[in-house]
C-alpha positions as CSV (number, residue, x, y, z in Angstrom):
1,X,159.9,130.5,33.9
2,X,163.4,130.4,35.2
3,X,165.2,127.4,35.1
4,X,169.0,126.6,36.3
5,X,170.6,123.5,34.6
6,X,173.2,121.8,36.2
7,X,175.2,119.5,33.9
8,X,178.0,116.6,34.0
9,X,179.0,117.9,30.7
10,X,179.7,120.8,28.7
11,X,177.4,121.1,25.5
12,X,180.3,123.1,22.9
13,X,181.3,121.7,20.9
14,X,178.6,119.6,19.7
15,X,180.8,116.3,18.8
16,X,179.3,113.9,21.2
17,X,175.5,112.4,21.9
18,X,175.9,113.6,25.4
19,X,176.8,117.0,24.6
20,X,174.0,117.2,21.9
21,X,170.9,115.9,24.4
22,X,172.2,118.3,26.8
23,X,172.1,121.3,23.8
24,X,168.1,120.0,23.0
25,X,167.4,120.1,26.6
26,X,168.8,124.2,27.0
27,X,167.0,125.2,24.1
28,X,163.9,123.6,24.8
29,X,163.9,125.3,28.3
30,X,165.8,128.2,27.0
31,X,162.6,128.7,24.9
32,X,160.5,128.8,28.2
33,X,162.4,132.0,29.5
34,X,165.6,133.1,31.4
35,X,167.8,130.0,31.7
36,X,171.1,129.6,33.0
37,X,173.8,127.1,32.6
38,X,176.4,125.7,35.7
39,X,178.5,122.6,33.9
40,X,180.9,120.4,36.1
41,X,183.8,119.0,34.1
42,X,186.8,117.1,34.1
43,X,190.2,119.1,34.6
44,X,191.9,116.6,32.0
45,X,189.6,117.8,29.4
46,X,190.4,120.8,27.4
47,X,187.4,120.5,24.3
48,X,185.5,123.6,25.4
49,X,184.3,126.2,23.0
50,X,182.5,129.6,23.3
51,X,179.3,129.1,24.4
52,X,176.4,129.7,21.0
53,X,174.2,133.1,21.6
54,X,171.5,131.8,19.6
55,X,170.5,129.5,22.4
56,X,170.0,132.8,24.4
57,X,171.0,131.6,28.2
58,X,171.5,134.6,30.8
59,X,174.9,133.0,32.3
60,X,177.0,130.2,31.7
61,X,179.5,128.9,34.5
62,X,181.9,126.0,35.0
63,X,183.4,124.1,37.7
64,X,186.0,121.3,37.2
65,X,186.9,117.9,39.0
66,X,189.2,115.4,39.5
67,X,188.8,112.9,36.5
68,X,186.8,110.1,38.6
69,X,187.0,109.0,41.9
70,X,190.2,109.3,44.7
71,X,190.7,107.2,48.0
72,X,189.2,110.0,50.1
73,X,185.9,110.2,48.6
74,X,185.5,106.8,48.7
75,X,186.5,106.1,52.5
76,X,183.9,109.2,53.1
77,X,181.3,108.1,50.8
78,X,182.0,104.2,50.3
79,X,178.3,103.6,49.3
80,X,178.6,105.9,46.0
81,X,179.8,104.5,42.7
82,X,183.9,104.8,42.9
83,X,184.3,107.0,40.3
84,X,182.3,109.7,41.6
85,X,184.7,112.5,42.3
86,X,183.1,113.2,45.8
87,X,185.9,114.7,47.4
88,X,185.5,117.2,45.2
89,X,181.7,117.6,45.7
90,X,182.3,121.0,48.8
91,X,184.2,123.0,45.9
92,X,181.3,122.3,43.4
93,X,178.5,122.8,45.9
94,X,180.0,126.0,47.1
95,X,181.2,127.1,43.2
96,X,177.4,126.7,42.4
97,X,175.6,128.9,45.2
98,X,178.4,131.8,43.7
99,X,176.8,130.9,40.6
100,X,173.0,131.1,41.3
101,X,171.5,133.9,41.9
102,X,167.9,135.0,42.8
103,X,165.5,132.4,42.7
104,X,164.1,129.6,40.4
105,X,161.5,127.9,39.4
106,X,162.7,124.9,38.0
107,X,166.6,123.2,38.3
108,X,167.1,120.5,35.8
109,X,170.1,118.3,36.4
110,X,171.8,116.8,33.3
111,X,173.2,113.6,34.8
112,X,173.0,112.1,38.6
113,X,176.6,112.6,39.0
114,X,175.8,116.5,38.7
115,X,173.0,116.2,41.5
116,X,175.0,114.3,43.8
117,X,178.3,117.0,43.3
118,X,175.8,119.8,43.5
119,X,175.0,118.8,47.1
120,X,171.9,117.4,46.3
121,X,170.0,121.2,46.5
122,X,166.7,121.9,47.2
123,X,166.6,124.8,45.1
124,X,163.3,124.8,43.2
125,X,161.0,121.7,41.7
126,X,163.6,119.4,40.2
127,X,164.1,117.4,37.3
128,X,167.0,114.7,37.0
129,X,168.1,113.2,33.7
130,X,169.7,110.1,33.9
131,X,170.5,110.1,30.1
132,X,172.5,106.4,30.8
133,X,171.8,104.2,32.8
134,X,175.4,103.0,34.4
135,X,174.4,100.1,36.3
136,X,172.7,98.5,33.4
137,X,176.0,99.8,31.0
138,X,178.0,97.8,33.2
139,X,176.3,94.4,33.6
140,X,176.0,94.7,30.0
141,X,179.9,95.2,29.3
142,X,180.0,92.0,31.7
143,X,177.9,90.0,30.1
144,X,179.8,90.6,26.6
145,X,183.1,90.3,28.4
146,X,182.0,86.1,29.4
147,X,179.8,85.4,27.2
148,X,180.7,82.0,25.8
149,X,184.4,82.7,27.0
150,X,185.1,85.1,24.7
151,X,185.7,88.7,26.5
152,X,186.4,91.7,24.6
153,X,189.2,92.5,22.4
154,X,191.8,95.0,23.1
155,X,193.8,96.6,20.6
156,X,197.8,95.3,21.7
157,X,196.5,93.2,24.3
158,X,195.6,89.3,24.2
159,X,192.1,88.1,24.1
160,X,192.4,86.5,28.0
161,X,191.9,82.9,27.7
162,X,191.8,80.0,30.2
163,X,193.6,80.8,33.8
164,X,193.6,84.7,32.6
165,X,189.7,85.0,33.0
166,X,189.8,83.4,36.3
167,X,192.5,86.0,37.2
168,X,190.0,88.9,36.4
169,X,187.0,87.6,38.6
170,X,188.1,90.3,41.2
171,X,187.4,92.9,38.9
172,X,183.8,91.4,37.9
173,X,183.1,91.4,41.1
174,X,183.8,95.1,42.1
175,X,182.1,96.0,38.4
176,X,179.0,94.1,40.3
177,X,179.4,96.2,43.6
178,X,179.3,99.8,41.2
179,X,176.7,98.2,39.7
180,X,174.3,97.7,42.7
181,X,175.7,101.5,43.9
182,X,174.4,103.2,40.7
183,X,171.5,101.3,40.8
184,X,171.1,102.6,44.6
185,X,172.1,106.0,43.8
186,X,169.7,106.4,40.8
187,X,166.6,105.0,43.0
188,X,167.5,107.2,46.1
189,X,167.9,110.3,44.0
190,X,164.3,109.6,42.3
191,X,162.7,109.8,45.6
192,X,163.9,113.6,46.3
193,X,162.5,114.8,43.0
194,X,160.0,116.1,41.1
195,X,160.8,113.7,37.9
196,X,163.5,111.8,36.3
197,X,164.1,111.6,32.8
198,X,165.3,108.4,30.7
199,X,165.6,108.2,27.1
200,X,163.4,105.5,26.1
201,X,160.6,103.7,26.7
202,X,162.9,100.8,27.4
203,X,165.3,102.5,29.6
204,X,161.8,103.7,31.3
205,X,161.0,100.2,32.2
206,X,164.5,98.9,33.1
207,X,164.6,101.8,35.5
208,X,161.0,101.4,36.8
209,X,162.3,97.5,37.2
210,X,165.4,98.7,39.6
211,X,163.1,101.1,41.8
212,X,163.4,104.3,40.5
213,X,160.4,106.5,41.1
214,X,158.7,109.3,38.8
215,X,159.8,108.2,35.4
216,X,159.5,110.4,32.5
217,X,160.9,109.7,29.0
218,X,162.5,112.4,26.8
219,X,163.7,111.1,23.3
220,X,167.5,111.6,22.4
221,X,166.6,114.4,19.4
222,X,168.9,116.3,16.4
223,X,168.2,119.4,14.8
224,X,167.1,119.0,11.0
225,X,170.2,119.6,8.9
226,X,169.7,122.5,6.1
227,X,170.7,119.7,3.5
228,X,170.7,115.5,4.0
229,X,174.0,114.9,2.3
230,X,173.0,111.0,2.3
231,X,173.5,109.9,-1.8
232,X,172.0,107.0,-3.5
233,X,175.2,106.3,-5.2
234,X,178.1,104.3,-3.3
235,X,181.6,105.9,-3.7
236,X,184.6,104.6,-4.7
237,X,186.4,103.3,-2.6
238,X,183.4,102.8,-0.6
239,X,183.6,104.4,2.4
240,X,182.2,103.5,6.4
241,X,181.8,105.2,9.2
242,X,182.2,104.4,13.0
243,X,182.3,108.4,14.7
244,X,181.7,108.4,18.2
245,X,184.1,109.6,21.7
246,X,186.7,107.1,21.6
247,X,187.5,107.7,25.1
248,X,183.7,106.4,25.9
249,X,184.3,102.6,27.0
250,X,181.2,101.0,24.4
251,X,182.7,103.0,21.7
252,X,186.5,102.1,22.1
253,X,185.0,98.6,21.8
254,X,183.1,99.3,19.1
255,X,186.1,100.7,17.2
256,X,188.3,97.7,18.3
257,X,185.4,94.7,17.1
258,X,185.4,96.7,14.0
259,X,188.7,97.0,12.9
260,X,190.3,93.6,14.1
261,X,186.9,91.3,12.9
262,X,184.1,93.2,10.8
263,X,186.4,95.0,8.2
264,X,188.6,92.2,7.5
265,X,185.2,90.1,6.7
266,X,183.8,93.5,4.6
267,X,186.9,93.7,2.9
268,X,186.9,90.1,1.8
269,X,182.9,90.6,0.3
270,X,183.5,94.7,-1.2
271,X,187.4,94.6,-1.7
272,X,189.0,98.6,-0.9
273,X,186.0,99.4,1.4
274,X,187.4,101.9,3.8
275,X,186.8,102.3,7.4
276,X,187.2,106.0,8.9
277,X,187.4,106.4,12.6
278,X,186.2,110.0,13.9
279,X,185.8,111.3,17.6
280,X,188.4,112.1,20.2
281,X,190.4,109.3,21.7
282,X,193.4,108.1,22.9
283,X,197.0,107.9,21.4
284,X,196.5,104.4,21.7
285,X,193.7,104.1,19.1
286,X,196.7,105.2,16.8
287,X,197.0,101.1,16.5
288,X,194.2,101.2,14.4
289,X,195.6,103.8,11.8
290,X,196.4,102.0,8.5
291,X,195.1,104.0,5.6
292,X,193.8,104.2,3.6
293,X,192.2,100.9,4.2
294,X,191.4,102.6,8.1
295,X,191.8,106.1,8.9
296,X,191.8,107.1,12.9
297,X,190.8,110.5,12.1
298,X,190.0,112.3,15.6
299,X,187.8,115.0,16.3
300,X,186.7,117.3,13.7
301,X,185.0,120.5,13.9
302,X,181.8,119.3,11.8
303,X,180.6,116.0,11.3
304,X,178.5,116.5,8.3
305,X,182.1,116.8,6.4
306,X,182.8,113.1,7.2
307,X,178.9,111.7,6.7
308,X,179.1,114.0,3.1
309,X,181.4,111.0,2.5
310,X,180.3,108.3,4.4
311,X,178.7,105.6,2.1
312,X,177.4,103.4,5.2
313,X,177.5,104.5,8.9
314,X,178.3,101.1,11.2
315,X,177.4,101.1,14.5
316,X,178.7,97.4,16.6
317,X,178.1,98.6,19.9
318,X,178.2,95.6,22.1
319,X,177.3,97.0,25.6
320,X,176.1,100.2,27.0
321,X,172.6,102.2,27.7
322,X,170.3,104.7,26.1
323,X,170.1,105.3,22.3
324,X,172.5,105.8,20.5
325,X,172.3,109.4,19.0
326,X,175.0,108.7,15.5
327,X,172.3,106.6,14.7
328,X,169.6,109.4,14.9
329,X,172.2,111.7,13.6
330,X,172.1,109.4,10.0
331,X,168.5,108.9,9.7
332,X,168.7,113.2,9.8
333,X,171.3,113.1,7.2
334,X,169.7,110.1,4.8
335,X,172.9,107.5,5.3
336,X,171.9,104.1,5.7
337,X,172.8,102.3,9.0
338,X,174.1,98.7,10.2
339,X,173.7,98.2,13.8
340,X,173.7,95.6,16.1
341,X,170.6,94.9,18.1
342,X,172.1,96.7,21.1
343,X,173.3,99.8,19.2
344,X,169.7,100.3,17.9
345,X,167.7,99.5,21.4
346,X,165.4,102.1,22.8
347,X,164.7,103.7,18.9
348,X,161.5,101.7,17.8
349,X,163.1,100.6,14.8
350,X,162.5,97.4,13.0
351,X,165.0,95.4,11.0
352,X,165.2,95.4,6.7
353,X,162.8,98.7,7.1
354,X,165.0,101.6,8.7
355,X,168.4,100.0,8.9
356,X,170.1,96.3,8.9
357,X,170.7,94.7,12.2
358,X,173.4,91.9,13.0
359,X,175.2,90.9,16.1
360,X,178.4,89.0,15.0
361,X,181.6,90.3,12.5
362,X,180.4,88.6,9.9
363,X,176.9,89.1,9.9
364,X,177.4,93.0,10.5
365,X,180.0,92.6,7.4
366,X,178.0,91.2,5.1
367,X,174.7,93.6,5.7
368,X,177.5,96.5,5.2
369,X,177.9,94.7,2.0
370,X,174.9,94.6,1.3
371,X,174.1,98.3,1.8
372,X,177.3,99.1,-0.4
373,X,175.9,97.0,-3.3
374,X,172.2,97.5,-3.3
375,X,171.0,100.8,-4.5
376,X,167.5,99.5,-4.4
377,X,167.5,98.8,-0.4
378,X,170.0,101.8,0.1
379,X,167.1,104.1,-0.8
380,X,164.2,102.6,0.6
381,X,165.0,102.3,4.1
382,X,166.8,105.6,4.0
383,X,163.5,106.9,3.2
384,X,161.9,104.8,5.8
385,X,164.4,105.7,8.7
386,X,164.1,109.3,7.6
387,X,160.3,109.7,8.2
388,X,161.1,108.1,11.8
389,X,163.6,110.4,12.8
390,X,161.0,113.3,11.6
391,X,157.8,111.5,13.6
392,X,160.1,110.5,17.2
393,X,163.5,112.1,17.2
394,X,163.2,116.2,15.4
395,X,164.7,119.0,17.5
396,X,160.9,120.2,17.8
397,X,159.3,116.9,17.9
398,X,162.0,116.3,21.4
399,X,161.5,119.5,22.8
400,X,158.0,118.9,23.5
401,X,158.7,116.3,25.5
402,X,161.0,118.2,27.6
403,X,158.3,121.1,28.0
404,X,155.9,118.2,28.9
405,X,158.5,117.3,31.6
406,X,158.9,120.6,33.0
407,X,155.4,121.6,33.8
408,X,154.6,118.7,35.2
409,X,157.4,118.9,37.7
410,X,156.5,122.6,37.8
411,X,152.9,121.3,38.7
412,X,154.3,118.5,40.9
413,X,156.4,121.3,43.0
414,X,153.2,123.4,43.4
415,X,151.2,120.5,45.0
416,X,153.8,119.4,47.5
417,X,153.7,123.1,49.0
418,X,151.8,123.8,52.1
């Protein structure tokens, strides 16, 4: 079989859940025969490494793009989602039929956004992964933004109160209208496909909910580390984690919710508990570095260095879509996990047996508390967490799902010829 995968990312390196789904999904196919690689990225970003050998792909190409969308593209295309860089989508379309060559037998695009840019080919049976879901991401940020008046904080900015809400009801109403366009986009794209991929069974039904034909579900998966470096024993200080792309909206939340109202309440229950901050992000985020009671780390070339030290990994996402892969990433490595409920959606994981769940500062402080004091519960839902990242969310266990995925579309391609 041999497959061309289009991607709205660029898997090296490996430092972010995106990049890391999009890695599982080459080698799976990669494993299937000759496999090439065409990735569409921003021109602002600059994180690209070599590309690994193991994973055995023929060719890799890149084209870039405009960070988001430009008045142009939207005046031409006004029914996409704004930030769509469509007036860049000729100089991809044409950059890609440079790129591939011959013929295929399946194309598998990583992300909607690459499909659309792409020009929408009809190349070969294909397979669209939606990975996110943006129009659920959004009404989701929405909902946390009002929800009993109290929108999200912002590191150096006011928490909007009274006539300063009202003032940003303009902006809730365009984050509606990208909302209904993603949700347009993702249906009309499933009717021109062979399959589209979510990753969860819950994803599965909010996208069968919004239209979207031809669902498949391929579980966010992490290769088995050679060593869990997860320890029974907490450190001193203690130490927690929060690692994700700063730059990704639910995550610069995340980062802000934890520094301004979970640690202070942590701090007050396990006094010198640390917080370290790691992923790339802004130089604003540099608001948050105070150590060593918080440390904004950054990127870093390996993760396993920070979760070797990590005593707790803390995950207060408040809005967003998918699963969230750190989470899968500490069941892996044997580190126990507080979540809120959203962070954890779409695993199959239960509360007091893999990980702690709470959804306010205080509640999410005091189960980190508990996890920092409580060597008993430390080790038995580490155990418990680790056997369900071995039975769902394993490299191997993943990859057959992708397989399953492609032959059927493979399958499906066959039957609609004449």
């Amino acid at each position: 079989m041999r497959t061309l995968v289009v991607a709205y990312e660029y898997p090296w390196p490996a430092n972010s859940g995106s990049r890391l789904r999009l890695l599982t999904t080459l080698h799976a196919l990669g494993r299937n025969g000759a496999t090439d690689l065409f990735s569409i990225t921003s021109r602002e970003r600059s994180d690209f490494g070599e590309p690994d050998r193991s994973f055995g792909l023929e060719r890799v190409g890149r084209a870039t793009v405009r960070s988001g969308g430009f008045r142009l593209g939207r005046l031409v295309r006004p029914g996409l989602p704004s930030t769509l860089p469509i007036g860049d989508q000729r100089q991809v379309s044409a950059a890609l039929v440079r790129f591939a060559t011959g013929t295929y037998d399946l194309v598998w695009f990583f992300d909607v956004r690459a499909w659309v840019l792409a020009g929408a080919p009809d190349l070969a049976p294909t397979v669209i992964d939606y990975d996110d879901l943006e129009h659920y991401k959004i009404r989701a940020r929405l909902a946390v933004d009002f929800a009993a008046g109290r929108p999200v904080p912002v590191a150096g900015r006011p928490t909007p109160t009274g006539l300063a809400r009202w003032r940003r009801l303009p902006g809730r109403a365009f984050s509606l209208l990208e909302a209904h366009r993603w949700a347009r986009l993702y249906c009309s794209a499933s009717r021109r496909v062979a399959a589209t991929v979510v990753c969860s069974p819950l994803d599965a039904e909010r996208a069968s909910l919004s239209g979207v034909m031809r669902v498949s579900v391929v579980p966010n998966g992490y290769a088995r580390p050679l060593r869990p470096v997860g320890r029974p024993e907490v450190g001193s200080p203690p130490v927690v984690l929060f690692h994700g792309t700063l730059r990704y909206p639910p995550n610069a939340d995340a980062a802000a919710w934890l520094v301004g109202r979970i640690a202070p309440a942590l701090r007050k229950l396990v006094p010198g508990t640390q917080i370290r901050l790691v992923g790339l992000g802004n130089p604003s985020h540099q608001v948050f570095h105070d150590p060593p009671a918080t440390t904004v780390v950054g990127p870093v070339p390996d993760i396993e260095t920070e979760l070797t030290r990590a005593d707790v990994v803390v995950v207060p996402i408040r809005f967003g879509s998918g699963t969230r892969v750190k989470i899968i990433e500490a069941f892996a490595y044997r580190i126990p996990v507080v979540s809120t409920t959203m962070g954890a959606e779409g695993l199959g994981v239960q509360d007091g047996r893999h990980l702690l769940l709470a959804d306010t500062a205080q509640e999410l402080a005091s189960a980190c508390a508990r996890l920092l004091t409580d060597p008993g519960l430390r080790q038995r839902l580490v155990d418990a967490a680790h056997q369900r990242y071995l039975d769902a969310f394993e490299r191997e266990v993943v990859e057959g799902s992708i397989n399953a995925v492609a032959h059927a579309a493979l399958d499906a391609g066959a039957a609609m010829k004449p």
